[in-house]
N, C-alpha and C positions, 0 to 999 in steps of 0.2 A: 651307418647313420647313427649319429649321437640323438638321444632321447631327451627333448630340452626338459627338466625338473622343472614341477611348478611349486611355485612356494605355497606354504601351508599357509591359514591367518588365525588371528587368536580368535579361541573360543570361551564364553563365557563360561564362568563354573558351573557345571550341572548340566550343560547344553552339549551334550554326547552323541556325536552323530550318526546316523543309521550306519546297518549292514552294510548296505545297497551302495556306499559311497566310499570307492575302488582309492582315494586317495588316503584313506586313514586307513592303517591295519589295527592289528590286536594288540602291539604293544599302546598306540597310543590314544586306545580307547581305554586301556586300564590303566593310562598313566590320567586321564583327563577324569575317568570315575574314582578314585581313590586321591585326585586331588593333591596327590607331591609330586615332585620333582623325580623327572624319570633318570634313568643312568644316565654316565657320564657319555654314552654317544648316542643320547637324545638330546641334548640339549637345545640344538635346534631347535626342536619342536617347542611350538609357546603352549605356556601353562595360563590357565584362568584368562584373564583380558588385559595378562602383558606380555610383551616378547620372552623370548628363551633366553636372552644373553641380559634382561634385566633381570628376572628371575632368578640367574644364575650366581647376577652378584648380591641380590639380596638374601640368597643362603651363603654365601661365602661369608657376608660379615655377619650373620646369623650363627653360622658354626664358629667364629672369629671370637662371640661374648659380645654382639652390638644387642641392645635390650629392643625386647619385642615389640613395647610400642612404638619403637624406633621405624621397624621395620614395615608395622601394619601401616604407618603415617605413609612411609614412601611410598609403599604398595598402592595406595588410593590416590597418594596423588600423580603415581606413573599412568594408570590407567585413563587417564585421560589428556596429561600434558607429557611434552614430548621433550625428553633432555639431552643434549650433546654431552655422549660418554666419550669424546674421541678424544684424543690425547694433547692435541692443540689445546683443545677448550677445560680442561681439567685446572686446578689451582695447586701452587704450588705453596699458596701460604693465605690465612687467614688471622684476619684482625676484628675479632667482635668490642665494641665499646671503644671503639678507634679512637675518637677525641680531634685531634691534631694528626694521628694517622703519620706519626714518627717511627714506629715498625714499618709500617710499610712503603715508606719512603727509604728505609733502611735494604730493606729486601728487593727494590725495584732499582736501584743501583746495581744491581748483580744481576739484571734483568732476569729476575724472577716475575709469574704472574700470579698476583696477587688481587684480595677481594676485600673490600670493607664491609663493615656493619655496623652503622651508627645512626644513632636516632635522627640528629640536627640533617642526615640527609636525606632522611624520609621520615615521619613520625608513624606511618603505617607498616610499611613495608621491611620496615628495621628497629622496631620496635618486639626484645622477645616477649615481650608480657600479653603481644596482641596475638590473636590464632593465623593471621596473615604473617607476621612476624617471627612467629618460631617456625613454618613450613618453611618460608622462605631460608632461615637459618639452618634446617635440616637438607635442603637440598645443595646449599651451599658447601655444605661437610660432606656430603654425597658425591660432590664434584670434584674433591680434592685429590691428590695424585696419592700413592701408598707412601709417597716418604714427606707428604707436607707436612707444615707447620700450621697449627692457629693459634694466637694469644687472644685469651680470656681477660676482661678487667672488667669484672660484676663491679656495681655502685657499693664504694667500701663506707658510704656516711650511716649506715644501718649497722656496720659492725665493728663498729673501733668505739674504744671506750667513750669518746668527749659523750653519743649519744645514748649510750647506754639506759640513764636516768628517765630517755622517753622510749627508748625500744623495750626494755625489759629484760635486755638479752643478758647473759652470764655465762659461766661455762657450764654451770648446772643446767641452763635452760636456755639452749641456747636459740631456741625459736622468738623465745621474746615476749611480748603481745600479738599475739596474731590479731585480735578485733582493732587494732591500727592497720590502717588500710598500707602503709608505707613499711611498715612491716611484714604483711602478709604478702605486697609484692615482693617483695629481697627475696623471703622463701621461697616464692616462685622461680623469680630469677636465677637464685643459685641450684634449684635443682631442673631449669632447664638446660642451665649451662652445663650438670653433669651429666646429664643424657646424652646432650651434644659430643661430648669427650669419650663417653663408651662408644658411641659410633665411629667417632676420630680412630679412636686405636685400636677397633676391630678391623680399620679397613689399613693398619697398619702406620699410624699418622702419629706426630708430633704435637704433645700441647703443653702451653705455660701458661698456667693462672695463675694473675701477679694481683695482688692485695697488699695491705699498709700491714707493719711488722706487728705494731698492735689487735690488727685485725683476729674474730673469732670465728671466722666464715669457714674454715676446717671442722670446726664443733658440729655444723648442720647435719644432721641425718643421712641425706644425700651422701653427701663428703665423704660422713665416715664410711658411708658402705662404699661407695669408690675407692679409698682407702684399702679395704678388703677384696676387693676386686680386682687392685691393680699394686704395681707395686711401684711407689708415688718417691721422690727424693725434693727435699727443699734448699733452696739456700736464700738465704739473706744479708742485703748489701745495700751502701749506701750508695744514693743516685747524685752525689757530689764526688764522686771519685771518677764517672762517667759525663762531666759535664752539670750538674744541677746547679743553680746558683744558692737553694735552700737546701737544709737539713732534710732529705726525705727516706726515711729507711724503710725498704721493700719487703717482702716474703716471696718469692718464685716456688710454684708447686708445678713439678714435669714430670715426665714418667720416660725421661733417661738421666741419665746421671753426671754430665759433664757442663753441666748449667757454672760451676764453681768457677771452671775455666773462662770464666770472665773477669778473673783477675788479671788475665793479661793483658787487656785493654785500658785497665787502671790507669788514670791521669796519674804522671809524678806526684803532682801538689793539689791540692783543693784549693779552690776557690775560697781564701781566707779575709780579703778585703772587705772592709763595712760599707763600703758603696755596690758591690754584686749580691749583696742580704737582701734584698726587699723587705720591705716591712710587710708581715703576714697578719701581724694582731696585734690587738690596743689595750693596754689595761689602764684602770680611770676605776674611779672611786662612785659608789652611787647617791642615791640618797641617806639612803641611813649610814653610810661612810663604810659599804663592804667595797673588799675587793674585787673587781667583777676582769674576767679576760674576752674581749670578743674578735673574732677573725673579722678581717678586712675581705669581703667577698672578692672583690675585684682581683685580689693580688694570690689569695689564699686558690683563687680557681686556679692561678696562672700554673702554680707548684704542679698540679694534678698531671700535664702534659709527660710524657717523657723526655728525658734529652734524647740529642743527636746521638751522643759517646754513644749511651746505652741501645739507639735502634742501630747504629753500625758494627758496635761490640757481635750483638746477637744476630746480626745477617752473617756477618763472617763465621760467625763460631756455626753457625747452621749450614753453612754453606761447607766447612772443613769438617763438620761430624755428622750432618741428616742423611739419613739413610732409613729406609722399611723398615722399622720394627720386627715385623714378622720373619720367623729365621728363613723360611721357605715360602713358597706359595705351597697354597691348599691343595691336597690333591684332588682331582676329580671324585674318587675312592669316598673321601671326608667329604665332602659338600653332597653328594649323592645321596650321602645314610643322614645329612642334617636333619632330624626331626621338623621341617617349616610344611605346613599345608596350608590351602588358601582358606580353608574353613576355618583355620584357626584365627588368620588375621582378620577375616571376617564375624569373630566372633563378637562375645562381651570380653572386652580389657579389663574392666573397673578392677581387677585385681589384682592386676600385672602390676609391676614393682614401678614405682613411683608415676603413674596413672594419674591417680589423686591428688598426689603433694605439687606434681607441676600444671595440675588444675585443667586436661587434656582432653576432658567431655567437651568443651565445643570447641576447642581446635579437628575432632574426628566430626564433630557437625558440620562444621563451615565444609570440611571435604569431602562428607557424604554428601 
């Protein structure tokens, strides 16, 4: 007679169950009183008030280099909602600041599954500036497979020179004004976006942050220290060799190396005719007789889109070169000895690396 197994349930941290209760032994009362993760053939067993197999991968991308208020974020909000890790429901590519959502139109051609993030389709819930809006974004990266893709396209009007004169920003100093309220979001924005990208590629993932070639969104803080953390390759290219009907030269920041190979996609000829130019901007004389240059909003938003070339170029090339970053999976061995305890994520953050700068005291409210 086989002895049916009953399943264990999680237990809250600190809540260690008596002697007297023939279902827990000694390892995993001293795995539940010292609060880490027990060896690699417990893992079954749940820690704190999440299961064992989510516990298991949030020390995997923990040992991986994903930053710890990354980690303490998911932790609180696994503990009470409940997410499909299974391998149907994973994403195979992400597009934040979608727009027109021309990547991913490019990628769902090769039926890939794919997920937006864009404000105009929710102003809550895809919004990263709100504390509903970056959880949502964190879980979204959480969900992605070890060889996805996300393209990043932070709002470049805060860091290309025309604004400069009202942002403050320079390469000396590249924050700007912070007491401008439209400033001190960008800041935000771009150092949630880098969090977002150390979680990416701890869990083995593909990302391309695309900004205008004048752009100085590489000078922020954040940046540079992801810079130092990771080891970043750019290339730069005009979006008229890909289909654009304007002049629009890119920057692509990724962290592999064969982004270049999109010169094989290159249209023979540009778009040379004066009827495919739209007109972008007007220049006219003011009153005291200066010069003045002002964009045409209508036309000048249109440029912002991607072409088709360029979301087809980069589905193919992703689809012939994406693969895991990670040379190996993690042994059990390494995830085992990861220094993560739940005391820790239940600690104080406020000094944990970029805490502050992407303003994350009440995004840990809303989820307490």
């Amino acid at each position: 007679m086989v002895k049916k197994r009953r399943r264990f349930h999680a237990v809250p941290p600190g809540d260690v169950p008596s002697d007297e209760d023939s279902e827990f032994d000694d390892a995993l009362r001293e795995a539940l009183q010292n609060q880490y993760l027990p060896p690699a053939a417990d893992y079954r067993i749940p820690v704190g008030a999440v299961g064992a197999h989510v516990w298991r991968r949030l020390c995997r991308w923990r040992a991986n280099g994903a930053p710890l208020v990354m980690i303490a974020l998911l932790f609180l909000f696994l503990q009470d909602q409940q997410v499909d890790f299974s391998a149907d429901a994973l994403y195979d590519q992400l597009e934040f600041f979608a727009g027109h959502k021309a990547m991913t139109r490019g990628l769902e051609f090769f039926h890939y599954r794919t997920c937006t993030f864009e404000l105009l389709d929710d102003i809550l819930f895809c919004d990263l500036l709100t504390d509903v809006g970056f959880i949502n974004a964190a879980v979204m990266v959480a969900k992605t497979k070890p060889c996805a893709i996300a393209i990043f396209a932070p709002v470049c009007s805060s860091w290309i020179f025309v604004s400069r004169h009202k942002t403050g920003r320079s390469t000396a100093y590249p924050l700007g004004i912070v007491q401008y309220g439209a400033v001190h979001q960008a800041n935000i924005m771009v150092t949630r976006c880098v969090l977002l990208i150390l979680l990416l590629v701890a869990k083995g993932g593909i990302f391309v942050l695309e900004n205008p070639q004048p752009s100085i969104v590489f000078r922020h803080p954040a940046f540079q220290m992801m810079l130092r953390l990771l080891r970043i390759f750019t290339y730069t290219l005009d979006l008229r060799r890909l289909g654009a009907t304007t002049k629009k030269q890119i920057t692509c920041y990724s962290n592999v190396p064969w982004l270049h190979e999109l010169e094989e996609f290159f249209y023979v000829r540009m778009p040379t005719a004066q009827l495919t130019r739209p007109t972008t901007t007007k220049v006219w004389n003011d009153e005291q007789g200066k010069w003045k240059v002002t964009g045409v909003a209508d036309r000048l938003k249109e440029t912002q889109r991607y072409p088709i070339g360029f979301a087809r170029a980069t589905a193919q090339l992703f689809r012939r070169k994406g693969r895991c970053l990670i040379p190996e999976e993690l042994s059990d061995e390494w995830v085992g000895h990861c220094d993560l305890r739940v005391a820790q994520l239940l600690s104080d953050l406020s000094g944990a690396d970029f805490f502050e700068d992407a303003c994350l005291a009440s995004v840990f409210e809303c989820l307490k």
